[in-house]
N, C-alpha and C positions, 0 to 999 in steps of 0.2 A: 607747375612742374609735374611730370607724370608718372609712372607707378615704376619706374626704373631710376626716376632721380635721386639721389644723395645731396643733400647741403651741408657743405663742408665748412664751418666759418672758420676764418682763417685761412694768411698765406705762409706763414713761417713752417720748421721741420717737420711738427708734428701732424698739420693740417697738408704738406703735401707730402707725406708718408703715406697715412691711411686717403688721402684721392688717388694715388698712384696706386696700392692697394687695388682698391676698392674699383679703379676705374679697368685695370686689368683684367677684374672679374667678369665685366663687361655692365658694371652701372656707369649712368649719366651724371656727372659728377659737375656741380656749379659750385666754384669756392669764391667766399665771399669777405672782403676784405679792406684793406687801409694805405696799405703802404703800398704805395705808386711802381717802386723798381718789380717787386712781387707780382701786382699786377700784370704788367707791361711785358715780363718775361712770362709768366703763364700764356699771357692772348696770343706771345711770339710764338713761343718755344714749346705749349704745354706744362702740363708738369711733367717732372723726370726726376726717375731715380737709376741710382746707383747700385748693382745687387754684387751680392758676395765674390760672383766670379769677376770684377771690376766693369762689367757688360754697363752698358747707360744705355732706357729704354725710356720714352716717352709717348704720356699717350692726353689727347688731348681734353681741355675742361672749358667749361665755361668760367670766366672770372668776372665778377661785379663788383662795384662799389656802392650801389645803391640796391638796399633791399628790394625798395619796388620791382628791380629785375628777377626776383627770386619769389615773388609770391604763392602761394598753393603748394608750400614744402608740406609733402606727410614727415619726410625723414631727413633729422639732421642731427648735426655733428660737433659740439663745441671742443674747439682744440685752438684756441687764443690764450693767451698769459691775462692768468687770473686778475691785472689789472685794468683786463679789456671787459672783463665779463659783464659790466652795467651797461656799457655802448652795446655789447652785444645783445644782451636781455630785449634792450627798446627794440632793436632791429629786429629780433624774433617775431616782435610782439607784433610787425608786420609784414613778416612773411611765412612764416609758420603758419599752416593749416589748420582750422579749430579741431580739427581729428590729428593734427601733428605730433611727434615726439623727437625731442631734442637730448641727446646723452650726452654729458659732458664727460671728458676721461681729463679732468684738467690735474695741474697739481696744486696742493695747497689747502686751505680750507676755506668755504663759507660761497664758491662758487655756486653748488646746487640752492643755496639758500636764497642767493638774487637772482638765479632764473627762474624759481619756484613764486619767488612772488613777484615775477612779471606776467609768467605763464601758466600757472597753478599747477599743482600735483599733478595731475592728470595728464602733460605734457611734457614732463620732465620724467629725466631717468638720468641714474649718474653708475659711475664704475672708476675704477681704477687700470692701469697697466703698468708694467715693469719692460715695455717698448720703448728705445730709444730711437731716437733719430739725431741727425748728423745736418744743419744746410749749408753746404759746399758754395750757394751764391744763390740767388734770387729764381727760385722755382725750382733747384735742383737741390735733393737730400738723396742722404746714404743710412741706410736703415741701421744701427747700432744696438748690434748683438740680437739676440729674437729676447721672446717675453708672453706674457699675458693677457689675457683683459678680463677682470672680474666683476660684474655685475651685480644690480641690485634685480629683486623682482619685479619690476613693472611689468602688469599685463599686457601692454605692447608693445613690448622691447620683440618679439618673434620677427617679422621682416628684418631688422637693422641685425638682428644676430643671424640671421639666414646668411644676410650680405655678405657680415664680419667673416665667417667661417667656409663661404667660397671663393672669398680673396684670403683663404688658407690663413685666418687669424685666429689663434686657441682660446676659446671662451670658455670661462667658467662663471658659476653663479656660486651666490655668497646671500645669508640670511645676514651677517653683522656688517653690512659696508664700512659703517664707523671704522670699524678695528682696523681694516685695510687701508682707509683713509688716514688714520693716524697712523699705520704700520708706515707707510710711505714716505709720510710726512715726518716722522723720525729720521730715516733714511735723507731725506733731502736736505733735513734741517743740518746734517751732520756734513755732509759732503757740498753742496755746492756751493754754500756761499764760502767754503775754504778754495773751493777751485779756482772761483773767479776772484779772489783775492790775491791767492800767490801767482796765479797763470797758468797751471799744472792739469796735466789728465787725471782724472781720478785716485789712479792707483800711486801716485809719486805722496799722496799724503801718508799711507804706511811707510814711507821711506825716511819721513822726516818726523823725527821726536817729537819736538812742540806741536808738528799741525797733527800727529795723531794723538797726542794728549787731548786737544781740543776739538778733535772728531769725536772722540769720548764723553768730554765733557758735553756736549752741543745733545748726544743721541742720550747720555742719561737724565743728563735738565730735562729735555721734550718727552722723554719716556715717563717719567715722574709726573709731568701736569699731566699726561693720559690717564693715570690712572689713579691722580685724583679726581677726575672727571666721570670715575666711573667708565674707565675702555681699555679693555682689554686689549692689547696690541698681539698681532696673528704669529711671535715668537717669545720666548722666553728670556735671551740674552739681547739688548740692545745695542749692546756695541759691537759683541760678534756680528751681528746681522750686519751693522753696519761695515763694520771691515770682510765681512766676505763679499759685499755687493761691490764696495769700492774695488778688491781684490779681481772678481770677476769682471769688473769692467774698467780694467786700466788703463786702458788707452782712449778709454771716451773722454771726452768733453763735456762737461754739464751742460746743460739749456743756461745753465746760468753764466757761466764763462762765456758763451757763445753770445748770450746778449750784451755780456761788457765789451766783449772785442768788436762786437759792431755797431756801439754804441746804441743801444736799446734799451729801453724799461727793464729791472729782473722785475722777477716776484718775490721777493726780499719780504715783503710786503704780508705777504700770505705763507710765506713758510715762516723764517723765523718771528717776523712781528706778529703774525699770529698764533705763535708759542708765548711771548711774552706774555699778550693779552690775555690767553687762557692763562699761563702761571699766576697773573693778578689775579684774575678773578675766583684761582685756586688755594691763592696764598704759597703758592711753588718758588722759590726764588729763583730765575732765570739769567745769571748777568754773564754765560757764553754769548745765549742767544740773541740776548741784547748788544753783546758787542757785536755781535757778527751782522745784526742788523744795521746796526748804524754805521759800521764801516762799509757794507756794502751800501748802503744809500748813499754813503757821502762819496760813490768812487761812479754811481751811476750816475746818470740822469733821470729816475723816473719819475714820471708824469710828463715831460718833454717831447717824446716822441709818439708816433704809433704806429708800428711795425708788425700789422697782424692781418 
C-alpha cells in the first residue's frame, strides 16, 4: 500500500464513517473486513455517506477479506467491535508494515492491550472520540451529531493526524488517555446497554423514571471502580455527564441498539462486563452493571456472528 493509503479495518458505522471521511480527503482507502453483505455493497456501491443536508455522496475503496490483499499498510485504523479485536490483531500482524501504526478509537477497554501485544508499542497508538455514526444498510452511514478525537502521544501518530484533520476531523491530544478511556466508558456503561434493552434513542431514558434511576445507578458503580483503580475520570459529576450526553444526543441510536436490531455481537462484553471485572478486582460492588450485562447477553447473540 502506498504513502496515500489508509487501512480501515472494519465494515460496520464507524469504519465507514471515517473511509468516507478520510476518503473525501482524497486518501486511498482499503477497508478490511468479514461480513459478506458489507463487503459486497462496498465493491458495488463504495462507501456512502449521508451528511447533514440529507445530500448521499459516495466515493470509492478498496474492500478485502484477506489481509494478504492489504500488505505494506504504514497507516491503519481499528474501528471493529471490541470483540473482533483478537481476529483483528492476527491480521495486523500480517499486513501492517514493520514501520506501520495502527490507532484504535474503539470503545471499551483492554482493546489497545491485544493489539499491543500482537504488535508491540511501537505500532500501536490508541485515542478516543465522542463521533457517532448511524448505518442506514450495508456500506451506507449518517454521521451522528459532530465530536472529537483525543489522542495518546505516540511519536508517529503525525501523518494519520495530518489525514484526520484534512478530512476536517477535530484532534486533540491528551497526556492521561486512561481517564478519557474510563470517562467514556462511564458514559457507555450508563446509556447503551439501557437503549438496546428497551429499544429507545438515547434521550427517551430521561423520560422514564426507572431507566433514569438505573442510568445512574450504572454511571456511579463504573465511576466508583475508576477511582479505585487510581483514575481520575475527565468530570467531576458522573451522572450529570451522563445525562447531558444522553440529553444532547436524543435522537441517536447507540452502537449498541443498532447491533441488536440487526442481530450482531454488542460489546456488552467490554463495557459493562469489563466494569464488573475491574469492580472485582477493586472490591467495588457492581450489581447494575452486572444486571445490565447479563441481560444484554442473554437478548444478543455474541460470539455468533461477525459483522465487521
Amino acid at each position: 500500500m502506498d504513502t496515500e493509503s489508509i487501512l480501515v479495518m472494519g465494515t460496520g458505522a464507524m469504519a465507514c464513517l471515517f473511509s468516507a471521511r478520510l476518503a473525501a480527503a482524497g486518501a486511498n482507502i482499503c477497508m478490511l473486513g468479514t461480513w459478506a453483505d458489507g463487503l459486497q455493497a462496498l465493491r458495488r456501491d463504495g462507501v456512502r455517506i449521508v451528511e447533514e443536508d440529507s445530500q448521499e455522496h459516495a466515493f470509492p475503496v478498496r474492500a478485502a477479506d484477506d489481509p494478504i490483499e492489504c500488505t505494506g499498510a504504514r497507516l491503519a485504523m481499528v474501528l471493529v467491535k471490541s470483540w473482533q479485536t483478537e481476529r483483528v490483531a492476527r491480521q495486523l500482524k500480517q499486513c501492517l508494515a514493520e514501520d506501520g501504526l495502527a490507532l484504535t478509537l474503539q470503545n471499551g477497554i483492554g482493546n489497545y492491550e491485544t493489539l499491543v501485544a500482537a504488535l508491540g508499542t511501537e505500532r500501536v497508538a490508541a485515542g478516543v472520540t465522542t463521533l457517532g455514526a448511524t448505518l442506514l444498510q450495508p456500506g451506507l452511514v449518517r454521521q451522528a451529531g459532530h465530536g472529537v478525537i483525543v489522542l495518546n502521544g505516540h511519536p508517529h501518530l503525525g501523518p494519520l493526524v495530518a489525514w484526520l484533520r484534512k478530512a476536517n476531523c477535530e484532534v486533540e491530544f491528551t497526556t492521561d488517555l486512561k481517564s478519557l478511556i474510563w470517562g467514556k466508558l462511564v458514559v457507555n456503561a450508563a446509556i447503551n446497554p439501557l437503549t438496546a434493552l428497551l429499544g429507545v434513542p438515547n434521550g427517551e431514558l430521561l423520560n422514564r423514571g426507572p431507566a433514569r434511576a438505573l442510568l445512574a445507578g450504572a454511571a456511579q458503580e463504573a465511576a466508583a471502580v475508576a477511582v479505585a483503580q487510581g483514575i481520575q475520570l475527565p468530570y467531576p459529576d458522573p451522572v450529570a455527564t451522563v445525562e447531558g450526553v444522553a440529553a444532547r444526543t436524543a435522537q441517536n441510536r447507540s452502537s449498541m441498539l443498532q447491533d441488536v436490531r440487526r442481530g450482531a455481537p454488542t460489546e456488552i462484553d467490554a463495557i459493562c462486563g469489563a466494569i464488573v471485572r475491574a469492580g472485582e478486582q477493586s472490591g467495588v460492588p457492581t450489581p447494575i452493571n452486572r444486571a445490565l450485562w447479563q441481560l444484554v447477553s442473554a437478548l444478543s447473540v455474541n460470539g455468533k456472528l461477525d459483522k465487521g
